[in-house]
N, C-alpha and C positions, 0 to 999 in steps of 0.2 A: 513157661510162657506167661507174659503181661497178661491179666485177667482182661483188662482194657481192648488189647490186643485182641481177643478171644474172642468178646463179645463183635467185637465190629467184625470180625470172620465169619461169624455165625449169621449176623443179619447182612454182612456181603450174599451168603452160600444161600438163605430167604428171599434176596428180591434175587437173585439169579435165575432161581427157582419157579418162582412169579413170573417172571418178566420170558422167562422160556415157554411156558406153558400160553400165552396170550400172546394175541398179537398187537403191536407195536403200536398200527395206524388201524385204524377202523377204515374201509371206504363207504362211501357213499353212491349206490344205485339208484338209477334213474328211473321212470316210467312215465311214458308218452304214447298213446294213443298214435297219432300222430308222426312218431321219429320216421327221420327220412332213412336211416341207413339201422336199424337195428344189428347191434355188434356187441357180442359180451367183451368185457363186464361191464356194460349197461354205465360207467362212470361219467357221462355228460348228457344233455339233452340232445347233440343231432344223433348219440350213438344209443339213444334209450331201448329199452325192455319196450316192447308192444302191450305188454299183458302181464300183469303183478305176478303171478307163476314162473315165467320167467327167470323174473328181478330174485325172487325166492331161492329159488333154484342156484343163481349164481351167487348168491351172499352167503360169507360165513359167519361166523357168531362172532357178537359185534357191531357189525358190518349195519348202516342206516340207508334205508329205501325209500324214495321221495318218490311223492307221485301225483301228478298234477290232476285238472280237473277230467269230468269225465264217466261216462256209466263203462265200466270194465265188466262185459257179459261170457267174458272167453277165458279160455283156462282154467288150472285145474290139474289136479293129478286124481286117477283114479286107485280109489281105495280098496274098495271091495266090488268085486263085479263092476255094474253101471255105476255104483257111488263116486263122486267125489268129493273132495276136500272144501269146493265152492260150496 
């Protein structure tokens, strides 16, 4: 076999490998105090996350969370006993 041949096989079987392992498109989740109709996966503002825990919650790695203004006093996951995350 073409040594040429071999190498482009090798870094074909490399980003295959890569490119399996991650995903493709990142999304984008919302947060909104505010949203009128909260609906996972949170991907626009009338469909936003209420509460950044939420938005967490539905993201996976990767994945960019926007979040407007606002004091966000809710949510959370609890950790140990009363503790949580907040």
């Amino acid at each position: 076999m073409n040594t040429r041949l071999l190498k482009v096989s090798r870094l074909c079987a490399v980003l295959c490998t890569v490119l399996a392992t991650r995903p493709l498109f990142a999304a984008t989740l919302y947060v909104w105090q505010g949203s009128p109709s909260p609906t996972q996966p949170y991907t626009n503002w009338s469909t936003a996350a209420t509460n950044i825990q939420d938005a967490v919650d539905a993201a996976s790695a990767g994945d960019k969370i926007v979040v407007t203004n606002g004091v966000y006093a809710t949510g959370g996951k609890s950790i140990y006993g009363t503790m949580t995350n907040r």
